[in-house]
C-alpha positions as CSV (number, residue, x, y, z in Angstrom):
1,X,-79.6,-95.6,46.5
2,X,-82.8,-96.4,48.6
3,X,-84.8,-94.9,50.7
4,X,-88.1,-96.8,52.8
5,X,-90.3,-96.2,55.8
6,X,-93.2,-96.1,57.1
7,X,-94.0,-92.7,58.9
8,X,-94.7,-92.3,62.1
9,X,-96.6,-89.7,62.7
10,X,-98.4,-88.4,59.8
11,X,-100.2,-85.7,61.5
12,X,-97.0,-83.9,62.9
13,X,-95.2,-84.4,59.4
14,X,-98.0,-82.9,57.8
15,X,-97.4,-79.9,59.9
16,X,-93.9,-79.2,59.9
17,X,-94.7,-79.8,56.4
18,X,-97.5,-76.8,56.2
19,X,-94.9,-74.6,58.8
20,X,-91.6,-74.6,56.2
21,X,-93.8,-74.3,53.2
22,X,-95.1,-70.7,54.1
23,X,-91.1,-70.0,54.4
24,X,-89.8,-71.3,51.0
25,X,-91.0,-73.2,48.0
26,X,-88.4,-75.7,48.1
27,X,-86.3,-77.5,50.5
28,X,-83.2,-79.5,50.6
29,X,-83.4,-82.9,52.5
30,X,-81.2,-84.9,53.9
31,X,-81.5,-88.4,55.0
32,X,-78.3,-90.0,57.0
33,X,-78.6,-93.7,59.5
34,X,-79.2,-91.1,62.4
35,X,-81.5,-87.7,61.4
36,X,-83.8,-85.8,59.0
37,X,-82.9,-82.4,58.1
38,X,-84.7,-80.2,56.5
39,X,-83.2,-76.9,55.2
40,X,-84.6,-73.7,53.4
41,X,-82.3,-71.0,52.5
42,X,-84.8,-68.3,50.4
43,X,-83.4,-65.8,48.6
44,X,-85.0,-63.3,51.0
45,X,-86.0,-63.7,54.5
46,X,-85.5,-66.5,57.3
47,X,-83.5,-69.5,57.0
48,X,-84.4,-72.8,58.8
49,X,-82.3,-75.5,59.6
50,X,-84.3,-78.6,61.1
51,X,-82.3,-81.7,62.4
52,X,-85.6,-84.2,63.5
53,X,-84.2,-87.4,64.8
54,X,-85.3,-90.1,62.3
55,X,-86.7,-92.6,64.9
56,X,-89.4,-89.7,65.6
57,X,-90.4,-89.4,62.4
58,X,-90.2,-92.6,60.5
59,X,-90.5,-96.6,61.4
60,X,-89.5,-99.6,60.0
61,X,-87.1,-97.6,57.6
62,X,-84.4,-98.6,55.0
63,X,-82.0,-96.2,53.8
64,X,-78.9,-97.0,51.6
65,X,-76.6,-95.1,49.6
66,X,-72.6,-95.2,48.7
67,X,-72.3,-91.7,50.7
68,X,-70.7,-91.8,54.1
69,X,-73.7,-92.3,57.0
70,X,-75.9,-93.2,54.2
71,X,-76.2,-90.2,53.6
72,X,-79.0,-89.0,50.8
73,X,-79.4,-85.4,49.6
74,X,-82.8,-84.7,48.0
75,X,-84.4,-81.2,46.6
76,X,-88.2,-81.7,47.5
77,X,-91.2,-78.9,46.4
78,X,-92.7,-78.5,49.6
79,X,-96.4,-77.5,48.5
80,X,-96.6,-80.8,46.8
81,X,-95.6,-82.4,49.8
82,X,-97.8,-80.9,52.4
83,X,-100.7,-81.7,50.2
84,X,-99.7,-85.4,49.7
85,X,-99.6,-85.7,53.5
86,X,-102.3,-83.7,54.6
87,X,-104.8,-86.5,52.3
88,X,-103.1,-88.8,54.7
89,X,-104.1,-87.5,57.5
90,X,-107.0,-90.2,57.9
91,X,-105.5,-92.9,56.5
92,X,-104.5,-96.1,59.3
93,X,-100.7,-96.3,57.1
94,X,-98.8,-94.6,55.4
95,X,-95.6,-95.2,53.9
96,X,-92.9,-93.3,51.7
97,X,-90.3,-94.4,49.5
98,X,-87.7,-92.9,46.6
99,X,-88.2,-94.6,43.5
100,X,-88.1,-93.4,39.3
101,X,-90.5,-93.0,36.9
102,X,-89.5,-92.2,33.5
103,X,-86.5,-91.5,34.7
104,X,-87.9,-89.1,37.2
105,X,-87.1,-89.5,40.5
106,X,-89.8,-89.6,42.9
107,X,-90.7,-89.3,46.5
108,X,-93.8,-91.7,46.3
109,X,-96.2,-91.8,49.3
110,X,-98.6,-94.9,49.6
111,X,-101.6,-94.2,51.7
112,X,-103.4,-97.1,53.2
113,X,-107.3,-96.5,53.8
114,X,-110.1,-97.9,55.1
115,X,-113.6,-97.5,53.4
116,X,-116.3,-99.4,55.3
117,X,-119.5,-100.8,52.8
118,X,-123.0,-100.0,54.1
119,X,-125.8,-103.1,53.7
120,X,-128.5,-102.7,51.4
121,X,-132.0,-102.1,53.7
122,X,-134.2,-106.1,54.5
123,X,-136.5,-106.4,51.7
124,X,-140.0,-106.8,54.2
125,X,-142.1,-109.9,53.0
126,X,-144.9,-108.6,50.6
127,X,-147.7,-107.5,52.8
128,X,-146.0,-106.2,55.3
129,X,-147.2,-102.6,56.2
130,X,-145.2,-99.4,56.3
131,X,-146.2,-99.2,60.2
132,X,-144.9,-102.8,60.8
133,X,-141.9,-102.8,58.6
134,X,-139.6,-100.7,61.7
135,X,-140.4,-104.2,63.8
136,X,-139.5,-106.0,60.3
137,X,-135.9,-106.5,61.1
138,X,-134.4,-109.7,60.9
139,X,-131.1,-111.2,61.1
140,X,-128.6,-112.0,58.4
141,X,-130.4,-115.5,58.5
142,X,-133.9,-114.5,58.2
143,X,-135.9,-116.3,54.7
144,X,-138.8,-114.7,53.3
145,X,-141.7,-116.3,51.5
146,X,-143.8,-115.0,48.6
147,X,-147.4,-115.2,49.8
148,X,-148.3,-116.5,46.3
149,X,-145.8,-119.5,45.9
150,X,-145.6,-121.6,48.3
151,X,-142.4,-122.8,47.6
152,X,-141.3,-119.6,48.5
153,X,-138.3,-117.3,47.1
154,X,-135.2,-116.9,49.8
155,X,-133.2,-113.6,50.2
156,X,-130.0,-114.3,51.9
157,X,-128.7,-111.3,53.5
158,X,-125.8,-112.2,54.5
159,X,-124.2,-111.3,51.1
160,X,-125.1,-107.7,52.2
161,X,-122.5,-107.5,55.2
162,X,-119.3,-107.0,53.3
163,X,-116.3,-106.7,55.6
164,X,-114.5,-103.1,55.1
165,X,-112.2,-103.3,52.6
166,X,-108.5,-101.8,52.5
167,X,-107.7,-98.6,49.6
168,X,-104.1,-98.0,48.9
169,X,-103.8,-94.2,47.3
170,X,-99.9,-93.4,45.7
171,X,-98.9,-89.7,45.6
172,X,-96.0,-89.0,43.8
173,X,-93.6,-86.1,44.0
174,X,-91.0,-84.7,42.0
175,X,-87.9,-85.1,43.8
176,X,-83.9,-83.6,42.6
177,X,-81.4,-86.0,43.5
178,X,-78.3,-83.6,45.0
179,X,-75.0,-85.0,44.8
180,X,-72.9,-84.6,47.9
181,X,-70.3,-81.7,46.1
182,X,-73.2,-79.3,45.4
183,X,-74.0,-79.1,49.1
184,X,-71.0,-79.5,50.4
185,X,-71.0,-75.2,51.1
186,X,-74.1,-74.8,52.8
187,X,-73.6,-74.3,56.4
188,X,-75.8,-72.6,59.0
189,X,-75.4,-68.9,59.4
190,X,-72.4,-68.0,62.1
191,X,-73.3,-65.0,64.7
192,X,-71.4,-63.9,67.2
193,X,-72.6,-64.9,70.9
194,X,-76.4,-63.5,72.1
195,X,-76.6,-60.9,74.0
196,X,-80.5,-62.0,75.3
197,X,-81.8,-65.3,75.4
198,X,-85.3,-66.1,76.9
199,X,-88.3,-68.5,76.9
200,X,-90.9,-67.2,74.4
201,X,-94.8,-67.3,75.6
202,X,-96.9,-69.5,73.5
203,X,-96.0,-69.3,70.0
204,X,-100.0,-69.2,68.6
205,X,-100.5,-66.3,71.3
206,X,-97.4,-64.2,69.6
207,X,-98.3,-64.5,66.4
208,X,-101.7,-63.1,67.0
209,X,-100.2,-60.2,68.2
210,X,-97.7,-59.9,65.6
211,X,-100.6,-60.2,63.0
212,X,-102.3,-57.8,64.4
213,X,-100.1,-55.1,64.4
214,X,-99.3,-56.1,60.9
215,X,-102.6,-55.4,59.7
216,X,-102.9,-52.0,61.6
217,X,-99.5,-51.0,59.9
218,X,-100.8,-51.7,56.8
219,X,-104.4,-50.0,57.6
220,X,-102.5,-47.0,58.8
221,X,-100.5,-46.6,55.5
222,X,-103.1,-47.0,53.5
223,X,-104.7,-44.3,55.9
224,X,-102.6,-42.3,55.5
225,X,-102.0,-42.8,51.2
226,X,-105.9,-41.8,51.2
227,X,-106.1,-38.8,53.5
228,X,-102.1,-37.9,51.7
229,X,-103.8,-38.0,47.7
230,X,-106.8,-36.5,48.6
231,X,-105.7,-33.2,50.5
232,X,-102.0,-33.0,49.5
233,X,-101.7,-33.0,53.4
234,X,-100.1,-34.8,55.9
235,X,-102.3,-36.9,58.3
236,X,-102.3,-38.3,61.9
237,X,-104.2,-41.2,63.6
238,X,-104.4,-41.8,67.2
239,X,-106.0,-45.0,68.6
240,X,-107.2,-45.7,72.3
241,X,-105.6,-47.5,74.7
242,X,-106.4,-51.1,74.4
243,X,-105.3,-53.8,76.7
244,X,-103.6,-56.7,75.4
245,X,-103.3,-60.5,76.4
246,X,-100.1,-62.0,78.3
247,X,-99.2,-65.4,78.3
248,X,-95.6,-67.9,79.4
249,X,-95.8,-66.9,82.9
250,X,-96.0,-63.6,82.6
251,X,-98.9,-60.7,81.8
252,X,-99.0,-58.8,79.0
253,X,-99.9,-54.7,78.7
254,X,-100.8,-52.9,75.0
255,X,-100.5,-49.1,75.1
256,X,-100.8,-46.7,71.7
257,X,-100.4,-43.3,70.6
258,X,-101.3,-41.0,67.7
259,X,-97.5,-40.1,65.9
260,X,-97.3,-37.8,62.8
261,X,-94.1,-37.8,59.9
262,X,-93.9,-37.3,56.7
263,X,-91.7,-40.6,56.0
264,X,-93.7,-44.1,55.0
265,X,-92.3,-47.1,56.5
266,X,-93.4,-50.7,56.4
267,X,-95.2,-53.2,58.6
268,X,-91.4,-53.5,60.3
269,X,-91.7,-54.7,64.1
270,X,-89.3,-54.8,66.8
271,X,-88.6,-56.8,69.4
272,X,-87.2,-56.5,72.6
273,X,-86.3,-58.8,75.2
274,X,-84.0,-58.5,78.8
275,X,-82.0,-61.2,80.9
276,X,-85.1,-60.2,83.6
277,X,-87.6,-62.1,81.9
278,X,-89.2,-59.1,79.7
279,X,-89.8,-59.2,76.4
280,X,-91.7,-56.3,74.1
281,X,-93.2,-56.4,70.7
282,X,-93.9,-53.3,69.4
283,X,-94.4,-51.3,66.1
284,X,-93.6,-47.8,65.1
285,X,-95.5,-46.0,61.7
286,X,-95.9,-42.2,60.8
287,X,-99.5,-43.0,62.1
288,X,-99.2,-44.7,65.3
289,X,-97.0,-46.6,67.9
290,X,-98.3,-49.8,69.5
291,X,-96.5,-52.3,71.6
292,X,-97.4,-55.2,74.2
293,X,-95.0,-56.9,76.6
294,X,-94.3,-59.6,78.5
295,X,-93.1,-60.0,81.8
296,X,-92.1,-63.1,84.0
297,X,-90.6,-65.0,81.3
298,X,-87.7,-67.5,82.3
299,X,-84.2,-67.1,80.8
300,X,-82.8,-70.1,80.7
301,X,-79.2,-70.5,82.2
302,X,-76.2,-71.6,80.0
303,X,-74.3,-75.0,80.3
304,X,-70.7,-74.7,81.0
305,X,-70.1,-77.7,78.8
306,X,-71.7,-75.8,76.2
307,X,-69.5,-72.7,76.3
308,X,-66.0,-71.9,75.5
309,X,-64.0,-71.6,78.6
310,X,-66.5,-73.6,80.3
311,X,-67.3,-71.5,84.0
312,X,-65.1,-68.4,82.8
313,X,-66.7,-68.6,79.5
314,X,-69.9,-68.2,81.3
315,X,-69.2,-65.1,83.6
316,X,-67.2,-63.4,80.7
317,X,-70.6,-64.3,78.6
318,X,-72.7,-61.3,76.8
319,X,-76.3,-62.5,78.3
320,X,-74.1,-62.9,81.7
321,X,-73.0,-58.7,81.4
322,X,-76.3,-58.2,80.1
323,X,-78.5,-59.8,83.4
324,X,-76.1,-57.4,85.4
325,X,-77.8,-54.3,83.6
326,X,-81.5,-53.1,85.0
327,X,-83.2,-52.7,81.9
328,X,-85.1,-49.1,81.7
329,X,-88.7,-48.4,80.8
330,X,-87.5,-47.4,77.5
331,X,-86.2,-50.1,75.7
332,X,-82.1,-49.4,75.8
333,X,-80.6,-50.0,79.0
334,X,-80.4,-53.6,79.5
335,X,-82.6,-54.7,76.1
336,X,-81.8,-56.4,73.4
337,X,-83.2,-55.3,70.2
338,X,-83.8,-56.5,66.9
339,X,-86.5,-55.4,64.0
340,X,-88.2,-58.1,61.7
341,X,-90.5,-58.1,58.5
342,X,-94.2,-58.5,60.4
343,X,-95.1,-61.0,57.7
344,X,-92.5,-63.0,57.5
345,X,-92.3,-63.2,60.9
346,X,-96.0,-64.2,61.4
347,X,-94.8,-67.2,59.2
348,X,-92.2,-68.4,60.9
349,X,-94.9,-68.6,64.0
350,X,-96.9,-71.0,62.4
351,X,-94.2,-73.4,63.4
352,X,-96.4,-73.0,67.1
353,X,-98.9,-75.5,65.9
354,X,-96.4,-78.1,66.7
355,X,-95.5,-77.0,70.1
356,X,-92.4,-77.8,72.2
357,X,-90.7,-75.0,74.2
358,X,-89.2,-72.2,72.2
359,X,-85.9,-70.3,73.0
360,X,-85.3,-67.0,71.6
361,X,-81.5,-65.7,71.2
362,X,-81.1,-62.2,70.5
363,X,-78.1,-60.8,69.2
364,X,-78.5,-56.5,69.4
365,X,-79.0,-55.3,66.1
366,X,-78.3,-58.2,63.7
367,X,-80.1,-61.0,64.5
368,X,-83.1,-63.4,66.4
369,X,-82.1,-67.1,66.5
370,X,-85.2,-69.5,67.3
371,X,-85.0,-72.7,68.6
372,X,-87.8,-74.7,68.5
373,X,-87.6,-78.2,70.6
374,X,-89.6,-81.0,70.1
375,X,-89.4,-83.9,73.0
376,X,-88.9,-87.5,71.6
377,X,-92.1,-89.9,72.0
378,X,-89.3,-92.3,72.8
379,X,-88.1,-92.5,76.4
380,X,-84.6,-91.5,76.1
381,X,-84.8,-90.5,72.7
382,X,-82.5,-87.1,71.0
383,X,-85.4,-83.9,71.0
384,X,-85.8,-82.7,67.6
385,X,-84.8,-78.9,67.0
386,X,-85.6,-76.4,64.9
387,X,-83.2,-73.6,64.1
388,X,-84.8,-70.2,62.5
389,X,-82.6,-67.4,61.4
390,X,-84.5,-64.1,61.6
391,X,-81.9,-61.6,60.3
392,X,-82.8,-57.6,62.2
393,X,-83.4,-54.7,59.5
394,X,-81.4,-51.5,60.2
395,X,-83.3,-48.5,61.8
């Protein structure tokens, strides 16, 4: 079994890298001729299931194993990782290999560096004044003399202009080799067919909001604890209409209003979305109800190819019924709906530092499917996709 490259692109690595580690502590990798995938299935929240075309992400690679494809199943700490790639970020090469040590296999990173050497300031001839030692400044060639030996003493400077000199820096990181049988029953999640899918504004722009209304949930319960221990009452808070920012070809409107109920809930938020280009993120407490929305968005259409039954398959499609329906100012006719942890979702957002176009699937009540494309430097080249699972809370 081996496993060389040299990567590509060190920067993007190292932020896919930072994006999957706020999702799970561990992932399982998978090398094959063809793709990297990366996969994290937590024991709570989303599941991500990344298929990066190799030529995007490695060069000049080597990978050989008795599996079918070449095929190489790791277990990689992905904290470890991120680190190790993020003190290559300046490097001019960087390459990464699977090798043992102690009988510990390793993903070993060697990072190639370039640390420049600065010359030692001319020593001026004895004499010399401070105010004329700035004109002072010879070459490489210049030779003093001591004024009192006239045979005189040379400094060669030359010695002093070193030429920068290369620094190789190994990382290591402890690596589980998986054998093909203990993997063989993972599989993606299987839901039924969305009933929404749309083009999501900019990812970095969503996630502010979504953090935002995160931390107001959390401000409100804590509120509302306070006012709760203090008085043995129940308490209400009402907050002013703000306006909020819009973005993905469509504006954007934040409305809020005071609510009171005995019953606590979590920073929960749900989202909305309509084959009409709409999309709504809101949140619902015992202390308040907040939500901003999009409009303008594109939805893209489906490929026949893609579907079963080809053109009928299309008409007879749910997102086909559902861009028939004219969704209402309330968020059921016409809407899909699902409702998502706030801070695991602000995690899975951080994937928006790598950009590409993003297409939301929503199926009613059980599920939001992400897909996150990446283009291909390489004209011609297979995009890169990202597959998040967001599985919907009940009501």
């Amino acid at each position: 079994m081996r496993f060389r490259a040299s990567i590509k692109d060190v920067n993007t690595f190292s932020k896919l890298a930072a994006s999957l580690s706020s999702l799970g502590h561990v992932a399982w990798v998978r090398l094959t001729n063809d793709d990297v995938r990366f996969t994290i299935i937590p024991e709570q929240g989303t599941q991500v299931w990344a298929v990066l075309s190799i030529d995007n992400l490695f060069e000049e690679y080597t990978i050989q194993s008795a599996a079918e494809n070449n095929t190489i199943n790791l277990e990689a700490p992905l904290a470890p990782l991120q680190r190790a790639l993020k003190s290559a970020l300046s490097s001019i090469s960087t390459s990464i290999r699977l090798t043992k040590k102690d009988n510990i296999p390793l993903l070993s990173l060697t990072i190639t560096t370039t640390s420049s050497y600065t010359p030692a300031p001319a020593i001026p001839p004895r004499g010399t004044s401070s105010a004329t030692q700035s004109q002072a400044r010879p070459s490489d060639s210049t030779t003093f003399f001591d004024d009192d030996n006239a045979a005189g003493t040379s400094f060669d400077l030359s010695s002093h202009h070193r030429p920068p000199r290369d620094t190789l820096i190994t990382q290591d990181i402890p690596v589980r080799v998986l054998t093909a049988s203990s993997v063989a029953g993972l599989h993606e999640p299987r839901c039924r067919e969305p009933d929404v899918h749309i083009l999501l504004p900019p990812l970095l722009q969503l996630k502010a909001v979504s953090d935002r209304f995160t931390k107001l949930a959390d401000a409100a319960k804590s509120s509302s604890a306070s006012a709760l221990s203090s008085s043995g009452g129940t308490t209400s808070t009402t907050f002013a209409r703000r306006r909020g920012g819009g973005g993905g070809g469509g504006g954007a409107s934040t409305q809020a209003a005071g609510l009171s109920s005995n019953n606590q809930r979590g920073p929960r938020l749900e989202m909305l979305a309509n084959m009409h280009g709409g999309l709504r993120l809101s949140l619902r407490t015992d202390a308040l109800r907040i939500a901003s929305e999009w409009s303008e968005l594109a939805n893209p259409d489906l490929d026949p190819a893609a579907v079963e039954g080809a053109e009928e398959g299309v008409a007879r499609h749910p997102s086909t019924v559902m861009r028939g329906r004219v969704p209402d100012a309330e968020g059921e006719e016409g809407w899909a709906r699902v409702r998502i942890d706030g801070r695991d979702w602000g995690r899975v957002l951080s994937v928006g530092r790598l950009g590409g176009r993003v297409i939301a699937c929503f199926c009613h009540e059980l599920a939001l499917i992400l897909y996150v494309y990446l283009e291909s430097e390489q004209e011609g080249g297979e995009d890169s996709v990202l597959t998040y699972y967001v599985q919907s809370y009940s009501a």
